[in-house]
C-alpha positions as CSV (number, residue, x, y, z in Angstrom):
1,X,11.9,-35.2,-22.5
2,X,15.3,-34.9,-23.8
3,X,17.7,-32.4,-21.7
4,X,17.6,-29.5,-23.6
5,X,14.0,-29.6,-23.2
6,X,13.7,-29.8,-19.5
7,X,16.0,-27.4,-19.4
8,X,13.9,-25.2,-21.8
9,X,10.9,-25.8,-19.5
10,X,12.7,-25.6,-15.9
11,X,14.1,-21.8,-17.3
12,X,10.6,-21.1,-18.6
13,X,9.3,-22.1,-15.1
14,X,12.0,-19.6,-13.2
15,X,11.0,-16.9,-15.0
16,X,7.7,-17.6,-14.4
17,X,8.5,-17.3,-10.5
18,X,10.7,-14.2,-11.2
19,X,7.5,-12.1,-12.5
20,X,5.2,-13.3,-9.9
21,X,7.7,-12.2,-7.4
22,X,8.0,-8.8,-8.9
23,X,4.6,-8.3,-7.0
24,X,6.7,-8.3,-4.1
25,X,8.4,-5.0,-4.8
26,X,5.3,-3.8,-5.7
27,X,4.1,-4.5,-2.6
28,X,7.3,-3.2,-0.8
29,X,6.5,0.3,-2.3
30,X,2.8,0.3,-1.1
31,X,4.8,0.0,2.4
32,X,7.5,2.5,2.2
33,X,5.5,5.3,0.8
34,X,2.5,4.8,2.6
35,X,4.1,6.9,6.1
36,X,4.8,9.7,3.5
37,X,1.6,9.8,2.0
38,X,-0.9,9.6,4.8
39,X,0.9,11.9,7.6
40,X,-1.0,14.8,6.0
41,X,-4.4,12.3,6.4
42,X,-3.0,12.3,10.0
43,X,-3.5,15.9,10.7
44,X,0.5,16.6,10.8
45,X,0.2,19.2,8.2
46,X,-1.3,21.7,10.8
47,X,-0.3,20.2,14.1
48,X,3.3,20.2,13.3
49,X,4.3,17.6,15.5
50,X,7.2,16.8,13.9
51,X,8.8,14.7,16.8
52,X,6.0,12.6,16.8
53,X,6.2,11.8,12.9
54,X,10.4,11.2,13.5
55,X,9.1,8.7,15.9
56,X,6.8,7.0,13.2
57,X,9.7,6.9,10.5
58,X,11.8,5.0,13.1
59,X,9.2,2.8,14.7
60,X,9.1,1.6,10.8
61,X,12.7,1.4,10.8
62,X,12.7,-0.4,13.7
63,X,10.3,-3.1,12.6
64,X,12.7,-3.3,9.6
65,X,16.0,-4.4,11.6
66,X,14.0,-6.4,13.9
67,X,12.8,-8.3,10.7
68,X,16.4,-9.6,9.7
69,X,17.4,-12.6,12.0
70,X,13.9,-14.1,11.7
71,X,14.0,-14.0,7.5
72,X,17.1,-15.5,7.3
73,X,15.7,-18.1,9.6
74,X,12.2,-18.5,8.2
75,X,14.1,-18.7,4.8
76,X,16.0,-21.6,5.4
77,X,13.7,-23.5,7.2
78,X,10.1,-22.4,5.5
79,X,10.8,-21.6,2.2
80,X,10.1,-18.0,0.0
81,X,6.2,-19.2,-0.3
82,X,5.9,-19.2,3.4
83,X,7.8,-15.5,4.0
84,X,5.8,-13.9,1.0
85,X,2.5,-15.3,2.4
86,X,3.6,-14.3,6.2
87,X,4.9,-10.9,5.0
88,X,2.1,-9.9,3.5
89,X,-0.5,-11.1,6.2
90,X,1.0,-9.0,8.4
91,X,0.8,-6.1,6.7
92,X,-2.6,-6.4,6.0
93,X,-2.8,-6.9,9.8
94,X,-0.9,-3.5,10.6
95,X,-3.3,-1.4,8.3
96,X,-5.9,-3.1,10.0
97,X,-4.6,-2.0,13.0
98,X,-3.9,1.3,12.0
99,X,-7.6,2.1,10.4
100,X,-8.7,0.7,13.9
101,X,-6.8,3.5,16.2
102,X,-9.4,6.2,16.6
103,X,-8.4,9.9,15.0
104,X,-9.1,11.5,18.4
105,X,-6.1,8.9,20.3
106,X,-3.3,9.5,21.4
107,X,-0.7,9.6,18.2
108,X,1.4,7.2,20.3
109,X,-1.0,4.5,19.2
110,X,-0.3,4.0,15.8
111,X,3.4,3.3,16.8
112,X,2.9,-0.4,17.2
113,X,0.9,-1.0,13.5
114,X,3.8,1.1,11.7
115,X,6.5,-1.3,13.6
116,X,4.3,-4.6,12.5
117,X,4.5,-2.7,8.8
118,X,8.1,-2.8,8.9
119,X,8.5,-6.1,10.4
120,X,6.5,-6.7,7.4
121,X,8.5,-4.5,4.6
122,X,11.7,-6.8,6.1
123,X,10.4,-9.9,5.5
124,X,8.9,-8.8,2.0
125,X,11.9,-7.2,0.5
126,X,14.3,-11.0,1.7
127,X,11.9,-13.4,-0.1
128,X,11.2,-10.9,-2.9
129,X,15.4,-10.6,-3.7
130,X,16.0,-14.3,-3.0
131,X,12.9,-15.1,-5.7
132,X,14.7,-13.2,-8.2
133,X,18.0,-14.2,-7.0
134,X,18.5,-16.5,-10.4
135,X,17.9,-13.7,-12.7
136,X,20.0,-10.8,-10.2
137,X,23.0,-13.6,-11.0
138,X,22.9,-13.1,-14.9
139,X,22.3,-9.2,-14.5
140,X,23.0,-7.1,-11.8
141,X,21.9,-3.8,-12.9
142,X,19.1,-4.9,-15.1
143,X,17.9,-6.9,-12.1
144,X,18.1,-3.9,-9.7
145,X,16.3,-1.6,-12.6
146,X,13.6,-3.9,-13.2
147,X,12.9,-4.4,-9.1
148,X,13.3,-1.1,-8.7
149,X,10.7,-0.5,-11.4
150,X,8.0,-2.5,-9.5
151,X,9.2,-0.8,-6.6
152,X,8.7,2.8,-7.8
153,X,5.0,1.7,-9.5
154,X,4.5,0.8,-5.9
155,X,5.4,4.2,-4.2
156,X,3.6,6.0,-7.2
157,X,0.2,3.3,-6.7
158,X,0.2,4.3,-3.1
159,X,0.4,8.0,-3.2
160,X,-2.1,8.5,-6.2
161,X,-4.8,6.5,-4.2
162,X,-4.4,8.4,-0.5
163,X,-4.6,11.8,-2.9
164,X,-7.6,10.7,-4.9
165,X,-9.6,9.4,-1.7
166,X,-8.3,12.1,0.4
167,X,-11.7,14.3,0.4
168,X,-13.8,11.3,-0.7
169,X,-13.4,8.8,2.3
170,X,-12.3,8.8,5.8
171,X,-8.9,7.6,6.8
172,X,-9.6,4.8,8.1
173,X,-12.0,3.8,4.8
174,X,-8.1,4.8,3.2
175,X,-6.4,2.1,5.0
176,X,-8.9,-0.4,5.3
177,X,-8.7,-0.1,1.3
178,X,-4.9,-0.3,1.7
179,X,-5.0,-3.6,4.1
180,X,-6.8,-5.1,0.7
181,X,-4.4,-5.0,-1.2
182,X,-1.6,-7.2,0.8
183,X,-4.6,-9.1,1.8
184,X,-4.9,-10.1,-1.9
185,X,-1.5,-10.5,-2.3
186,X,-0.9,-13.0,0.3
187,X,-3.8,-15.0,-1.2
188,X,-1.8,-15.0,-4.8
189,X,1.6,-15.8,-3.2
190,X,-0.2,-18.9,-1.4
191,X,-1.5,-20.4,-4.7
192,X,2.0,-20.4,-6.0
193,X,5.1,-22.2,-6.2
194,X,8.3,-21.2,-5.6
195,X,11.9,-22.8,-5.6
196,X,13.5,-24.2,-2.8
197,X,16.7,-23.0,-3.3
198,X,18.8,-22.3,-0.1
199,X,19.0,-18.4,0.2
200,X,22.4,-16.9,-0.7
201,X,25.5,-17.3,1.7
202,X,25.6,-14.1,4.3
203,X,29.2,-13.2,5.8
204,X,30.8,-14.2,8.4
205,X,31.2,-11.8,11.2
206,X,35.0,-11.8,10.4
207,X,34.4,-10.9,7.0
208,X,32.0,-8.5,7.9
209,X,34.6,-6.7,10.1
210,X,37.2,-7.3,7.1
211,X,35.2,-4.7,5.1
212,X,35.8,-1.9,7.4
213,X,39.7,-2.3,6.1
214,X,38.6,-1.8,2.5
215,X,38.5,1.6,1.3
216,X,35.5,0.7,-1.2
217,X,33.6,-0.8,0.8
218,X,33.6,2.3,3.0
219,X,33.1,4.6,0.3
220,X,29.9,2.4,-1.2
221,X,28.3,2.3,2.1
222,X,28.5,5.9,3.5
223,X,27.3,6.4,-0.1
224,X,24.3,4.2,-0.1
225,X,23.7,6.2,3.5
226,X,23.7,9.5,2.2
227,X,22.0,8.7,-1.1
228,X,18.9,6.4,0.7
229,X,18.4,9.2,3.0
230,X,18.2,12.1,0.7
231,X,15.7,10.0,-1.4
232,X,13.2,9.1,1.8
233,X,14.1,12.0,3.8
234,X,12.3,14.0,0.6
235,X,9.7,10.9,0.1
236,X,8.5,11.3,3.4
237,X,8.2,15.1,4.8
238,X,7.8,16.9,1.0
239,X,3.6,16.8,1.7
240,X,4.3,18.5,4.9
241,X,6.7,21.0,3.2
242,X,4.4,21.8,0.3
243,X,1.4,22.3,2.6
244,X,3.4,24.6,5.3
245,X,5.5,26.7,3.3
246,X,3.7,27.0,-0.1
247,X,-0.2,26.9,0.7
248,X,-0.8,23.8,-1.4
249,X,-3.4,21.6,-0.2
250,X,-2.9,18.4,1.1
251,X,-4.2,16.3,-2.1
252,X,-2.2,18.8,-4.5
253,X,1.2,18.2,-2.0
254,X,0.2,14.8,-2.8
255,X,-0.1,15.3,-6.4
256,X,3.5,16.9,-6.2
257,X,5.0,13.8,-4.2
258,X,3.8,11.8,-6.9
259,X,5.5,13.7,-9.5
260,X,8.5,13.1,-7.6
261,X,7.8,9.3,-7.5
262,X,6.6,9.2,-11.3
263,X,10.3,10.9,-12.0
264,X,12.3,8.0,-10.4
265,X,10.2,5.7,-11.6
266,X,10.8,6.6,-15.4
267,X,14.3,7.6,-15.2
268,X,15.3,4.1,-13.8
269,X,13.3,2.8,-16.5
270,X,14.7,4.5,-19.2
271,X,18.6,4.2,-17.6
272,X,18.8,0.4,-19.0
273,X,19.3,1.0,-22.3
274,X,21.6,3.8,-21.9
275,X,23.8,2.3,-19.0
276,X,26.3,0.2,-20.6
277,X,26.5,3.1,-23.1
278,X,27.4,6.2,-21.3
279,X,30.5,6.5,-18.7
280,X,29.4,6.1,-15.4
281,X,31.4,9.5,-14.3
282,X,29.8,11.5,-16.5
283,X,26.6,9.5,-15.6
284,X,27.1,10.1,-11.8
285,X,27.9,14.3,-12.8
286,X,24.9,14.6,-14.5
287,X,22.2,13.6,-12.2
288,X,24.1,15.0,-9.3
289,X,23.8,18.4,-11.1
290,X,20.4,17.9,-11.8
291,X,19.5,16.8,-7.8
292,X,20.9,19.8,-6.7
293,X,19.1,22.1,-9.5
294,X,15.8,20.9,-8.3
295,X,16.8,21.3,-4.8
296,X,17.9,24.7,-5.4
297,X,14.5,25.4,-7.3
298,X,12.1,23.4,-4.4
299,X,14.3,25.6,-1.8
300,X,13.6,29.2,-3.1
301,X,10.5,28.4,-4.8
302,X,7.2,30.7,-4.1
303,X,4.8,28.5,-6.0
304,X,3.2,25.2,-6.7
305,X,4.5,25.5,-10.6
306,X,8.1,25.7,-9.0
307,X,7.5,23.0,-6.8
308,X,7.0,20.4,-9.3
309,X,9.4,21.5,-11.4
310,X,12.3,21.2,-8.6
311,X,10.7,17.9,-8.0
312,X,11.3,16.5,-11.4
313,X,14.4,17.4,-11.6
314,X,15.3,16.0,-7.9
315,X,13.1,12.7,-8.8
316,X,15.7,12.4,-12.4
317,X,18.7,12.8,-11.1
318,X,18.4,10.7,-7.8
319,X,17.3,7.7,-10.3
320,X,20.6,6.5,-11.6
321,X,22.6,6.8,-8.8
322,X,22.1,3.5,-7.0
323,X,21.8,1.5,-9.7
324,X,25.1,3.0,-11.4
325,X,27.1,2.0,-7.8
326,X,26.1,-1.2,-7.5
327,X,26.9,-2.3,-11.0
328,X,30.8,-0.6,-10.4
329,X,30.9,-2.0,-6.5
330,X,29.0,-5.2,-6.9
331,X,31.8,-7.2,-8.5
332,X,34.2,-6.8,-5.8
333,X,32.2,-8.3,-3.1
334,X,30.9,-11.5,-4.2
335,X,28.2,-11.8,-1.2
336,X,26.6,-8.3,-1.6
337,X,23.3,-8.5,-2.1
338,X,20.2,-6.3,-2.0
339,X,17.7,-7.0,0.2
340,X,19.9,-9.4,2.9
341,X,22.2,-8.6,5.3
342,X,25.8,-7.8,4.2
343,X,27.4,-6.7,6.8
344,X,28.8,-2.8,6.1
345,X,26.6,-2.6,3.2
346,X,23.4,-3.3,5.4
347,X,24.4,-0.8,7.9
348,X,24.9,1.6,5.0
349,X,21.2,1.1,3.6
350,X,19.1,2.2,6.8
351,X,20.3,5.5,5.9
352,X,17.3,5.8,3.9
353,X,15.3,4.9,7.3
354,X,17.4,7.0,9.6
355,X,17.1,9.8,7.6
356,X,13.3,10.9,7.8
357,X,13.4,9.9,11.2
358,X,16.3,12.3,12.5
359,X,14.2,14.7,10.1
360,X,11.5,15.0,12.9
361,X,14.4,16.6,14.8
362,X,15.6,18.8,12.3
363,X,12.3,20.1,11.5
364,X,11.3,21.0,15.4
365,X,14.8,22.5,15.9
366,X,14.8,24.5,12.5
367,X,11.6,24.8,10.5
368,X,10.0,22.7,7.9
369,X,12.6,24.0,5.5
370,X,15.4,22.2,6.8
371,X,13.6,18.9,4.3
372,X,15.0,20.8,1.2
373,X,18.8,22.0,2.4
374,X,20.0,18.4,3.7
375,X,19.2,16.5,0.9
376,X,21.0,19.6,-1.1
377,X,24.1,19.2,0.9
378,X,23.8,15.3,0.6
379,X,23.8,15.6,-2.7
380,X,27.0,17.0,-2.8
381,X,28.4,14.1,-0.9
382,X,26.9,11.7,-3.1
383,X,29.4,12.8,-5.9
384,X,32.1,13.8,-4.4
385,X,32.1,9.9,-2.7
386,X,30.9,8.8,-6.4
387,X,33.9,10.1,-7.8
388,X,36.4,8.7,-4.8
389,X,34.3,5.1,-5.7
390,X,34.9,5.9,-9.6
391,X,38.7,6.3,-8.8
392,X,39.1,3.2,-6.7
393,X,37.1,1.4,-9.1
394,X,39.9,2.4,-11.5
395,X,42.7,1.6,-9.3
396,X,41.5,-2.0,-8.6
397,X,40.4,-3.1,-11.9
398,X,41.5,-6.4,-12.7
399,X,43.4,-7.3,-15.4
400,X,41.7,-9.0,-18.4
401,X,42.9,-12.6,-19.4
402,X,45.0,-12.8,-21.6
């Protein structure tokens, strides 16, 4: 086989891995928007134990941070193959677990399958980035899109089958039909074959502590803070909202969250083409005005018809946002990279874990409403720290060869 050949067939092969790792994300949604979706299967819609559901949101969180050291160490010494196939075992294991915990227990109970799912979602979302690690090199935002596309498909998957099978089965028929899924998954990822490549290089802890004396990185990480938390924060308690304050039922609130899902999902999608096109400023101003325009709508609302209106027009403009950050930010620091530990940038992202768990509190101390006016007012942030990034983009451009 001459070299232009093998090289033919070994890029063939890679993006062969790349779309069977896509399932990953997939996957990775079906976690994250699984504590969203069933809390109203749960009973929280009428019990109002919102200090108990905080608690859920950060055992998951916990699970998640937990989960670093041990992927960076079962990556380097295992292989992708054997993460993906862990990963997924043990999240089939914490529905298991979950569908197991009798509706009549103590709540407390289900604390230790939703840690083991984001011990899980951790390991997942490490082997999933460093199997499409090849194609993230070539194409940083059409990399994060397409992810993020697999992603959303998972969120919206997840949401439309707890709604349809809400008055059909029991809840723990609804997980046990939810552990299948990662159960299959694990048996798909161990018939495959991934590349050995060594995962990428993480930062020292010097140059971790070097990015607290760069203004950008600041900026980009207080920014992916804010912006994860307004998204989850809304993901995870906008059932509970619709049911308490509007009337809706808990499989039409579901209906709504998948509206919300179905939004992101087809804005990110339909953001590639237009991204290199449009400026990112007036990019950035645009779906910041329309975040706040559904939040404004989903805040004063009386009806279910306002409801999912406000939530399309949260769901659009929160879609462009990360993807439009990373492309201007990722340049400037060589090791960021989704889904691994980078130092500021990691401590930024579990914002969007934080968030729905310091929710709980809100929610007890204020009322329900509280869900709709933070991410308003995070919003705000988001563009006024879009704009400072935008500038210090501008002052820091390199020049261009000559």
């Amino acid at each position: 086989m001459s070299p232009g050949q093998s090289g033919g067939a070994a890029g063939l092969r890679e993006d062969s891995l790349v779309r069977k790792s896509l399932a990953g994300f997939l996957l990775s949604g079906i976690l994250v928007a699984f504590l969203g979706a069933i809390l109203p299967a749960w009973g929280f819609h009428v019990s109002s134990q919102f200090l108990v559901a905080g608690s859920y949101f950060l055992s998951l969180n916990a699970g998640m941070l937990a989960s670093i050291k041990p992927a960076q160490v079962l990556l380097s010494r295992k292989g992708v193959r054997f993460l993906l196939v862990l990963s997924s075992g043990s999240a089939c294991a914490g529905f298991l677990y979950l569908a197991a915990v009798p509706m009549a227990a103590s709540p407390w109970w289900r604390v230790g399958g939703l840690f083991l799912l984001g011990l899980s979602l951790g390991w997942l979302t490490n082997a999933a980035f460093h199997a499409i690690s090849p194609l993230y090199a070539r194409d940083r935002a059409a990399t994060l899109n397409l992810a993020g596309a697999f992603f959303g498909l998972g969120c919206l998957l997840v949401v439309i089958l707890v709604a349809g099978a809400f008055y059909v089965y029991t809840v723990p028929s609804i997980l046990v039909l939810l552990a299948l899924i990662p159960g299959f998954f694990a048996g798909s990822f161990a018939k495959s074959r991934f590349s050995a490549a060594p995962p990428p290089p993480q930062p020292t802890l010097r140059e971790a502590f070097n990015d607290f004396k760069s203004p950008g990185a600041l900026v980009f990480s207080v920014l992916l803070f804010i912006q994860f938390g307004n998204e989850w924060a809304l993901a995870g308690w906008l059932p509970l909202l619709l049911v308490q304050r509007l009337g809706a039922s808990p499989a039409v609130a579901l209906k709504i969250l998948s509206v919300y899902w179905l939004a992101l999902l087809i804005g990110r999608v339909a953001l590639q083409p237009v991204l290199p096109r449009v400026r990112h400023g007036r990019l950035l101003f645009l779906s910041t005005l329309s975040a706040l325009f559904g939040c404004a709508i989903l805040y004063f609302t009386r009806n279910l018809f306002g409801a999912a209106s406000g939530v399309l027009f949260v769901g659009a403009g929160f879609a462009p946002i990360y993807p439009v950050v990373a492309e201007m930010i990722g340049d400037r620091f060589p090791y960021y990279h989704p889904g691994f530990f980078n130092g500021i940038f990691s401590w930024g992202s579990t914002g969007g874990w934080l968030a729905p768990a310091t929710m709980g509190l809100y929610a007890h101390l204020w009322g329900i409403r509280v869900v709709i006016f933070l991410p308003m007012l995070g919003s705000c942030a988001v563009f006024l720290l879009a704009v400072l990034l935008l500038a210090y983009a501008r002052l820091t451009r390199r020049p261009r060869p000559a």
